[in-house]
N, C-alpha and C positions, 0 to 999 in steps of 0.2 A: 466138297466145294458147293457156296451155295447157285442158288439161279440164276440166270444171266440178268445183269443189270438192263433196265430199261436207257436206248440212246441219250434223251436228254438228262437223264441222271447220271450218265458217266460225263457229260460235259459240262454238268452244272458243277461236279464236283474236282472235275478236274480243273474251270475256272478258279476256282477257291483254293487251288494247291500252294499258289506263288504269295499269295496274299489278302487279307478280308478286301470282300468288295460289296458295294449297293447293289440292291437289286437289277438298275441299268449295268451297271458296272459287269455283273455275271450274264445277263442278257448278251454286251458289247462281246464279252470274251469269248463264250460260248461258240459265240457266232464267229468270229474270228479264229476261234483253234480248230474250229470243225471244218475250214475253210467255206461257209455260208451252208454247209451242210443242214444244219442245226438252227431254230430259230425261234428262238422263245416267245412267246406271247406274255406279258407280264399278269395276266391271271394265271395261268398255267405254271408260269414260274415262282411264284409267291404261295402255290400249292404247294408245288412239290418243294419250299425251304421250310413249309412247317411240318410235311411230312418228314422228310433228313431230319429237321431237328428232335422231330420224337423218336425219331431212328436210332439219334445221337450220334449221325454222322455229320453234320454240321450244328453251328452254334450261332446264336448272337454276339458279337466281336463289341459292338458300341452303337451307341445312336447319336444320333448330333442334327442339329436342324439349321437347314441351309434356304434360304429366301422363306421362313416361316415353316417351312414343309421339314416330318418328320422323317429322317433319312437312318434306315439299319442297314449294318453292314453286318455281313456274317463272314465268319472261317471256318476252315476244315479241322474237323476235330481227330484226334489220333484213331477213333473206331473208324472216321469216314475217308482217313489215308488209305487201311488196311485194307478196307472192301474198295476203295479205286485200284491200292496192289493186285489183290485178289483177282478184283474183274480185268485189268491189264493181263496178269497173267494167263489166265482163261482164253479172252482175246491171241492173245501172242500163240497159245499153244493152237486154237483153230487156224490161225494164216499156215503155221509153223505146218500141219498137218493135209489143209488145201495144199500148200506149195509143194507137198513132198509129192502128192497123188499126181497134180497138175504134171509136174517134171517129168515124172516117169513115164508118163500117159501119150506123152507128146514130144515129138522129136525138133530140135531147132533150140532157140534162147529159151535158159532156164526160167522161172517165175522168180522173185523174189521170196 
């Protein structure tokens, strides 16, 4: 398995799972599925999609320009599903393996 993904890369990519979106658009979602956790600043996030995209984990989907201004949308490419699988999995087995320690360690309601 490789390295543990960096947070706002698992939620940048996880914005892009359902659908291409604009750069506000992954901003908006990001922020939304992490429940405000997560908060991109649009230089930072416009890094890290030309990073993804030489990762080849994200793509440019289309451009289209809306009040003059040129607007990209990007989507999740099938390498940049695999490594959000991958790092989900990773994720799941560390709660999986806190929760088992937590439980036994302590008497009363189980952890999740």
């Amino acid at each position: 398995m490789s390295k543990a993904m960096r947070e706002p890369t698992f939620w940048i990519l996880t914005a892009l799972v359902d659908q291409p979106r604009h750069g506000y658009g992954v901003i908006q979602t990001a922020e939304a599925l992490s429940e405000g956790q997560v908060r991109l600043q649009a230089g930072t996030l416009y890094a890290a999609l030309d990073r993804l995209a030489a990762q080849g984990l994200v793509a440019i989907d289309r451009e289209e320009t809306v009040e003059g201004r040129p607007r990209r949308y990007y989507r999740l490419t099938d390498g940049g599903a695999a490594a959000l699988a991958e790092e989900t999995a990773r994720l799941a087995h560390n709660v999986r393996t806190a929760s088992r320690l937590l439980n036994a360690s302590r008497p009363g309601p189980a952890f999740a």
